[in-house]
N, C-alpha and C positions, 0 to 999 in steps of 0.2 A: 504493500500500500504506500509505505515511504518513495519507493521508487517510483511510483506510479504519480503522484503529486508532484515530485521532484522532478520530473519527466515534462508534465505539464506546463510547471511555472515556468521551467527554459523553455517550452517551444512559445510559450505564450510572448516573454518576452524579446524571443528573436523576433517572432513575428510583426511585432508592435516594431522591432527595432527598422525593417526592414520597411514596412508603413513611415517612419518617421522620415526614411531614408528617399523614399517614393514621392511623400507629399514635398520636402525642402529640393526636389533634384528635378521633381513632376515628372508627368507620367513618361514610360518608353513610347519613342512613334514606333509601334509596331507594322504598322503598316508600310515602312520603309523597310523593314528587316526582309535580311536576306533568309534562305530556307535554314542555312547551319543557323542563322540567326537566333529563328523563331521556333528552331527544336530546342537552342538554347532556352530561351525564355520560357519552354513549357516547361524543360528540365528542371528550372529554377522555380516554378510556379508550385510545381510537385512538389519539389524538397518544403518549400514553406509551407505552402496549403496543407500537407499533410500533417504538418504541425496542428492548426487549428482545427481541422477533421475528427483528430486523437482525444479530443476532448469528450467526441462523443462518441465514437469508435475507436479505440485503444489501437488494436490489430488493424484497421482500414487503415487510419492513420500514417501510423508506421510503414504500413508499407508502401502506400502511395509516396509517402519521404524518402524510403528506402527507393525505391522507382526512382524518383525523379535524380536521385544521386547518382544511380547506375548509368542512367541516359548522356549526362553530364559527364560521366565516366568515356561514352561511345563517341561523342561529341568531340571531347577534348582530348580525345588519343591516349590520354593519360590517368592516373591515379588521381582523384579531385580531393588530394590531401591537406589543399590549404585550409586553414582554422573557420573562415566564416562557412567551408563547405561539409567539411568535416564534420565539425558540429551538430548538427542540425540533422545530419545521418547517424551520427551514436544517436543520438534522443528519439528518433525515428526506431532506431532499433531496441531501445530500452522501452518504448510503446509497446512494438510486439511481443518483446519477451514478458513484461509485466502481464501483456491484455491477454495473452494465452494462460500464465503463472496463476491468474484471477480466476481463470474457467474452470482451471482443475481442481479437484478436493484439497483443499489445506491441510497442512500438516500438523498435527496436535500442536493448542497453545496460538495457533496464526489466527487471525479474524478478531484478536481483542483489540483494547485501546494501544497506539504504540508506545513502544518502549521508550525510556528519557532516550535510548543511545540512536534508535531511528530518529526521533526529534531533530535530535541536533544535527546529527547528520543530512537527514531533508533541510535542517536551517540554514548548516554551510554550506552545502551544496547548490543552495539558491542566494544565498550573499555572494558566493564566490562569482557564481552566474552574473548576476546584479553589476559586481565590480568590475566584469569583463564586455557587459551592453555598455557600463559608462566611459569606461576608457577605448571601447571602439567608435563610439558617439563622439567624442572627444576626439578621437583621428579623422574621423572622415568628414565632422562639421567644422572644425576647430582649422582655421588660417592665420596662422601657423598654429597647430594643435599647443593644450599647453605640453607643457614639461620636452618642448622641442629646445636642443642644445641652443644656447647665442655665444657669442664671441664671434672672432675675426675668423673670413672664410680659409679654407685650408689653399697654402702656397700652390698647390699644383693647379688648384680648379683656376687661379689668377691667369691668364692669358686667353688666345684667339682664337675662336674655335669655327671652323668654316667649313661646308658642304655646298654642293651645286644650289644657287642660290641664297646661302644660309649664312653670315656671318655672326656674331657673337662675339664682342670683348666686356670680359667680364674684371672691373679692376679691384682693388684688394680691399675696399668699401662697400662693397656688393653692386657698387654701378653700373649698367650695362649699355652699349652703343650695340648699333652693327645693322643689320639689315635682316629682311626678312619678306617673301611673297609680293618682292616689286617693290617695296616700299622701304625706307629707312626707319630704324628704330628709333621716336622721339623721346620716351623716358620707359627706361628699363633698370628693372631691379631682379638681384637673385637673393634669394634666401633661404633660411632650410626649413625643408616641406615636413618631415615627419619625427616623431619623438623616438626614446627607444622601444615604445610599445607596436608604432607601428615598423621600426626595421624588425622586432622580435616574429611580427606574425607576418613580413611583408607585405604591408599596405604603402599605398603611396610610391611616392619617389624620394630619393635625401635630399634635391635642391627644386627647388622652384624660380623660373624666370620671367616676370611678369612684366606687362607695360603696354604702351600704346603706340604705334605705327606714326606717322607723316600724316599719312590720307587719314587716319584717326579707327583705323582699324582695333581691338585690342589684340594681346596675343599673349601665350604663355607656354614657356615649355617646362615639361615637366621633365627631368632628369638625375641619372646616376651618375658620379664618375669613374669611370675605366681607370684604366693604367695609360692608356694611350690614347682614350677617346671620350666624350660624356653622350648617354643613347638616352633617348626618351621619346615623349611623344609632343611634338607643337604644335598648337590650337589657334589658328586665325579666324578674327572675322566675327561678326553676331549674325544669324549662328555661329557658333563654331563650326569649322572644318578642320577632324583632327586628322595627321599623317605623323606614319611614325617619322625619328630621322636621328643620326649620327652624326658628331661633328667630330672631325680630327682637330688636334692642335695644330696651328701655323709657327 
């Protein structure tokens, strides 16, 4: 029963976390999505939804969570081991296990009030939850999230970093020049995008490059730095138009 509550309150509040995420970013044009697109977004509709389903179908629940992970799985070629995916698939499958565990005869002594030791445990378990929606909330709305490093940029990221039409000089105050989609860069800043919560679960990028065009375009690029190059992805224009891009050093 502890697990089965505790099960709840995390899907309940990723669910919410994922709404809050929804309503501050609005909605996806789905209607522009391509087909890997929009299997993605069902992938991911699965995994959540089956969260809120579990409330009232324990075993439906979990599985359509458990589904929607695996698809994600087919999708993405790969293992979908990151924390916000991963997540949400243990809890999916501690649904099933619980919603089955409930259907069969209990075991002498099981079906009374719980123990002080389940208590606590369904308590930490949902605080810990709690402490890890508020420090993602905190990465993903938070510009510059808090508890992100300050002091002076690191020596290497200082210089000129250029690709077929893409210049960047970044100087040791975080100021940026350079050019960018036809246009010169009129005021441009870098600074660091992510805390150590979000390098621990990678979310984000380390640097952020922001500012505003000539023509008065904005633009931002988001990036890591290499050993020999910074990769990320740059965002021109309202709308955005995002493209990934690499800059070597000059």
């Amino acid at each position: 029963m502890a697990g089965r509550w505790a099960a709840r309150i995390a899907g309940t509040l990723m669910v919410l976390f994922l709404m809050a995420f929804v309503v501050g970013e609005g909605p996806p044009p789905v209607w522009r999505f391509t087909q890997r697109e929009l299997v993605t977004f069902f992938g991911m509709a699965l995994l959540f939804g089956g969260l809120a389903v579990a409330w009232f179908r324990d075993v439906w629940g979990g599985v359509a969570t458990l589904g929607g992970w695996l698809l994600l799985w087919i999708v993405m070629r790969r293992v979908p081991a990151d924390w916000p995916l991963l997540i949400p698939a243990l809890t999916g499958a501690a649904h099933v296990i619980c919603g089955l565990a409930l259907r069969g005869t209990p075991p002498p002594g099981v079906g009374g009030p719980l123990s002080a030791t389940a208590k606590a445990a369904a308590t930490g378990a949902g605080a810990c939850l709690l402490v890890f929606v508020l420090l993602a909330a905190n990465e993903m709305f938070g510009q510059p999230p808090l508890m992100t490093a300050h002091g002076p940029l690191p020596a290497p990221l200082v210089a000129t970093w250029a690709s077929d039409g893409v210049t960047f000089t970044i100087a040791a105050d975080g100021t940026a020049t350079g050019a960018a989609g036809g246009a010169a860069l009129a005021e441009g800043r870098v600074v660091r995008n992510r805390s150590w919560f979000g390098s621990w679960i990678d979310w984000r990028t380390d640097y952020a490059l922001r500012g505003t065009l000539a023509d008065g375009r904005p633009v931002s690029f988001l990036f890591n730095l290499g050993e020999r190059d910074v990769h990320g992805s740059l965002s021109l224009g309202r709308p955005p138009k995002v493209y990934p891009l690499r800059l070597s050093r000059q």
